[in-house]
N, C-alpha and C positions, 0 to 999 in steps of 0.2 A: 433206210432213210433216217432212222430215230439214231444210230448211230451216229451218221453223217453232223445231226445236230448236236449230238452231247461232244463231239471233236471239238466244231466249231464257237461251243461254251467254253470248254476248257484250253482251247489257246488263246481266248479271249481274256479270259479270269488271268492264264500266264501273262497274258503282256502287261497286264493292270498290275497286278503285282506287282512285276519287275518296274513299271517305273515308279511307283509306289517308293518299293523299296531304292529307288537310284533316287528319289528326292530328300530321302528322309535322312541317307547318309552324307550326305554331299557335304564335302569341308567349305565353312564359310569364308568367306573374302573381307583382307583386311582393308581396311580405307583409313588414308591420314587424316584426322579431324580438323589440326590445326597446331600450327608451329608460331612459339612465340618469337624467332626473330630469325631471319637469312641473313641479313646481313649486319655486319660488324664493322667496328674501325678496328684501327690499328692498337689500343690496347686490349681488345678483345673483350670475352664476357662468356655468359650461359644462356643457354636455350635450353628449350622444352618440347615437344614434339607429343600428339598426344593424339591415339591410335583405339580405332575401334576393332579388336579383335576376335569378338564373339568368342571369349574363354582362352585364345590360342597363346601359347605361351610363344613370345617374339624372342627374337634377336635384333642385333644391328651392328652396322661396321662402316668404319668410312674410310674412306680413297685417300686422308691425309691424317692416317694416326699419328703423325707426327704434330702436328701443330692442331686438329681435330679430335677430340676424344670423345666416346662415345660408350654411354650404360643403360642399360633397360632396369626401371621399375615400374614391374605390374604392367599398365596401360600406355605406358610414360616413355619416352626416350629421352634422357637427357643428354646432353652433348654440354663441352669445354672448347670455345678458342681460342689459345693462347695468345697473347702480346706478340707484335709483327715490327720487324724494324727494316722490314723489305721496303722497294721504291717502286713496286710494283703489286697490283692486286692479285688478289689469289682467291682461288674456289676451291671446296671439295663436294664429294657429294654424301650424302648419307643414306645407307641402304636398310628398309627394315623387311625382315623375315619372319613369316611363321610356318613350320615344317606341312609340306601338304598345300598350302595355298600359294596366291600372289605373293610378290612383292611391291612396298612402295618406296619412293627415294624420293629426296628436295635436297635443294643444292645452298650452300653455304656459300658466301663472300665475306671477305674483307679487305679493306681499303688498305690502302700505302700507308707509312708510315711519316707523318709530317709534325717537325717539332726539333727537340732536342734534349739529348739522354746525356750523363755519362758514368764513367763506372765508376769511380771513388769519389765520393764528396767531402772528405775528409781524410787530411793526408798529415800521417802524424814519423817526423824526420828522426836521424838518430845519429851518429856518427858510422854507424856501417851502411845506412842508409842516408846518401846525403841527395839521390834523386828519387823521384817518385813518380808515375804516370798514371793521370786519368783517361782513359778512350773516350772518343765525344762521337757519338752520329747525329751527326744535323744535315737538315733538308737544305740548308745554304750555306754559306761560308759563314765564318763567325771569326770574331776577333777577343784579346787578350787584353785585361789589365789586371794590376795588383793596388786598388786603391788604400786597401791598410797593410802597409810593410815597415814595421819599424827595424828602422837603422838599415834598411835597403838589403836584410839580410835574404828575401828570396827573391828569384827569379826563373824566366819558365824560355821552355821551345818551344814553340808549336811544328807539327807534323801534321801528314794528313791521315793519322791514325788518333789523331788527339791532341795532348799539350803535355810535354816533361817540366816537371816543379823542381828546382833546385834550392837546397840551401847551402849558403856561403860562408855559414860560421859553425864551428865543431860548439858540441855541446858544453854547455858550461853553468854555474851559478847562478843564472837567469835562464826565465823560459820564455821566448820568443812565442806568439801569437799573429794570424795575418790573414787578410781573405781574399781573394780570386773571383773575379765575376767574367762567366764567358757569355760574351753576347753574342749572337746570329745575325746577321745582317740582313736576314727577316724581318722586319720591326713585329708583322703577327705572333712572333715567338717571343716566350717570356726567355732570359737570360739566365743562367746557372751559377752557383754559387759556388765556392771549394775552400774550406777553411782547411789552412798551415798550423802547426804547429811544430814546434821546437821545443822538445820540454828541459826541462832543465836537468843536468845531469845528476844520477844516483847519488845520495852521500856516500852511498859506499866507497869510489873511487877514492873519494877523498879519504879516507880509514887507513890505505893503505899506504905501507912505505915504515919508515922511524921515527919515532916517537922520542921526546928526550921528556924526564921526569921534573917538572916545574914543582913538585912539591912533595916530599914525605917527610910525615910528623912524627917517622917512627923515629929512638934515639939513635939508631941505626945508622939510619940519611942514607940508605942505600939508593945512587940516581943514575944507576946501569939504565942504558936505552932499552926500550922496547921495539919489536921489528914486527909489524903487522901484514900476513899476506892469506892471499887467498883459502879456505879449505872448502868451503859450498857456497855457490854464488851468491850474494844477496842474504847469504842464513849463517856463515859461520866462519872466522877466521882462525889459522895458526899463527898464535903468539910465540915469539921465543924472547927472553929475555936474556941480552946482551951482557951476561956475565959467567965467567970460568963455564964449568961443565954444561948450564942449561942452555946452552948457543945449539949445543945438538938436541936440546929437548923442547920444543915446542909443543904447548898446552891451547886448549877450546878457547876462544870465547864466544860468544851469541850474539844475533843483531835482534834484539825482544820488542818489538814496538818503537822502533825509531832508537833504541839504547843498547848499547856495547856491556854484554855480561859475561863475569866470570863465576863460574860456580866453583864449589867442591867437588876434586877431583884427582884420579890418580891417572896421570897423562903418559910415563915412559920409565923405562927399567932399562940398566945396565947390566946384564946378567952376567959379565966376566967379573963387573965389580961388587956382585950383587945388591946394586944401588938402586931403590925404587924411589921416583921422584912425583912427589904430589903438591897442590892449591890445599892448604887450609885455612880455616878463619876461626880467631878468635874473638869471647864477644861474651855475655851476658845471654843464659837464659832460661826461663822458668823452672827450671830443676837447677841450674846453677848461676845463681843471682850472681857472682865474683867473677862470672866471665871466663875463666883459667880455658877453655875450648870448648868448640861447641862439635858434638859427633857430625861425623863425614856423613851424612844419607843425602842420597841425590832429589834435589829440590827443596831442601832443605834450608840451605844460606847462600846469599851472593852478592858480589859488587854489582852497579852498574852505574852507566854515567851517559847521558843525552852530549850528543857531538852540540858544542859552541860557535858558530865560525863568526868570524872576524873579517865580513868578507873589504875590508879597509886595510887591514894590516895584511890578507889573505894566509889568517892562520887558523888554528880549529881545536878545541880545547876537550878534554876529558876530565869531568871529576867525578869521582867514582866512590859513588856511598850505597850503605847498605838498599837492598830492593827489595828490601820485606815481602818475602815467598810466604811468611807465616807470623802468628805474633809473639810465638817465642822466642825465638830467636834472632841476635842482634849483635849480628857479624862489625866487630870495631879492627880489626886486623887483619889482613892479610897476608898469609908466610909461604914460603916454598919449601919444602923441608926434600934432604934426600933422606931413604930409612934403610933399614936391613932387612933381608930376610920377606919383608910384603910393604904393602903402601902401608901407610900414617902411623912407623913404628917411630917416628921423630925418633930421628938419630941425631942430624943434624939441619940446623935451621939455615938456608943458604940466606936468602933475605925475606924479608918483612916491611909491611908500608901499612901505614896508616894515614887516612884524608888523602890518597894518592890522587896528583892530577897531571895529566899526558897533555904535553902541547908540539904541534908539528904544523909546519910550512904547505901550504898548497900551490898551485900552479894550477889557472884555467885549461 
């Protein structure tokens, strides 16, 4: 009998244990607290989501990572809804986890897209670019003007992809400016704006071409043409000057802050003749007050000369004086010498200019 009763103690004490222990281990259930926003318009925004987890480390994932984002801090779910330029509402849902328990999820909306976007609002022309296209999404039709256009130089198409901006003049000595207002035949919608431009063409263009010598004060008077053409866009032309042998030798010059430089330089070599042809200058300076030359070191001495134009007469002038690289020296000459043997062995002086100014014809 006394047995009977110590059995019926101890599967008694077992079951108590056991749920004892089945309470004590039991993973906690997470619950959503509270979400700062479901729903969205069409620019979208951020939410917050905020989860009691009793210690459990979450997750989360939603149904539209595309346009849905979503990241767990700590307690926190934060989510991202992008911008919608749909004509229709959209949902996703957001799912949070933690390993071992429930799950909770709440659902996301965002509204249609109503208004008016488009993708360029500034449209700046070029002569390889003579059209341009802004895309337009608007909830209604909308209509075109160009109420500032001077000299009627732009005009547009509209499509049902947007509106193409044309201009009607290549670029030139003047820069064109003009604005675009598209309006939606919404009245609720504000109207958009799209400024033109046309800028006025590089001086560069103009640089290039022949040059005829309006001035040297050397006693020389050498007024051989200069022929100006491309060597780095925008940063550096080949000179050649248009007399006997240097027609095959073209030399640097620079474009330094809006002005045309020629420095010291040893530019080409005739090895059959063993002729090496260089830019030197002579000039006064602090070791040698009487000028008789000043040594060749690079950045050391140069002409240079700001372009003039004339745009009445449509011509464009050069005058080319020293550009003080330093205060010793004070380049008053400019010669071309071929030499023998290496550069600046002045064998022979081909010409020389002093006070040189370059004047040439343009065309818009």
């Amino acid at each position: 009998m006394m047995r009977k009763i110590i059995s019926v103690i101890a599967l008694a004490a077992a079951l108590f244990c056991g749920l004892s222990c089945s309470k004590d281990n039991s993973v906690p259930e997470i619950e959503l607290k509270s979400v700062s926003a479901t729903s969205f318009d069409a620019a979208g925004g951020f939410g917050t989501a905020v989860v009691e987890a009793g210690g459990l480390e979450l997750t989360a994932e939603s149904s539209a990572p595309e346009w849905l984002r979503v990241s767990v801090a700590g307690s926190s779910v934060l989510f991202n809804v992008f911008s919608y330029t749909g004509d229709t509402e959209r949902t996703a849902d957001v799912t949070i986890n933690a390993e071992g328990s429930n799950s909770v999820s709440f659902s996301v909306r965002q509204s249609p897209f109503k208004g008016i976007i488009i993708s360029e609002s500034i449209l700046e022309f070029s002569d390889s670019d003579q059209k341009l296209q802004t895309l337009v999404k608007c909830t209604s039709d909308f209509s075109v003007e160009i109420p500032e256009n001077p000299d009627g130089v732009f005009s547009f198409e509209k499509s049902t992809s947007g509106v193409t901006f044309i201009v009607s003049k290549a670029q030139s000595r003047r820069a064109f400016s003009g604005r675009a207002v598209i309006t939606p035949a919404d009245n609720s919608i504000e109207p958009v704006y799209v400024t033109l431009t046309l800028p006025k063409k590089p001086d560069w263009y103009y640089l290039l071409g022949t040059w005829k010598v309006a001035k040297n004060a050397d006693e020389c008077g050498d007024k051989s043409d200069f022929v100006f053409a491309t060597e780095k866009m925008y940063e550096s032309f080949s000179v050649t000057v248009q007399k006997g042998e240097l027609v095959n030798y073209p030399f640097s010059a620079q474009l330094v802050d809006g002005k045309v430089r020629i420095g010291i330089q040893g530019f080409g070599k005739d090895e059959a003749a063993n002729k090496y042809y260089s830019v030197h200058f002579n000039g006064p300076t602090s070791s040698n007050p009487s000028g008789f030359y000043i040594f060749s070191t690079e950045g050391r001495a140069a002409w240079d000369a700001e372009p003039v134009f004339d745009d009445v007469n449509h011509t464009v002038t050069l005058s080319f004086e020293n550009a003080k690289l330093n205060s010793n020296d004070i380049p008053q000459q400019l010669n071309i010498w071929w030499s023998r043997d290496r550069f600046f062995a002045f064998t022979t002086r081909i010409v020389a200019y002093q006070q040189l100014v370059l004047t040439k014809e343009y065309t818009e």
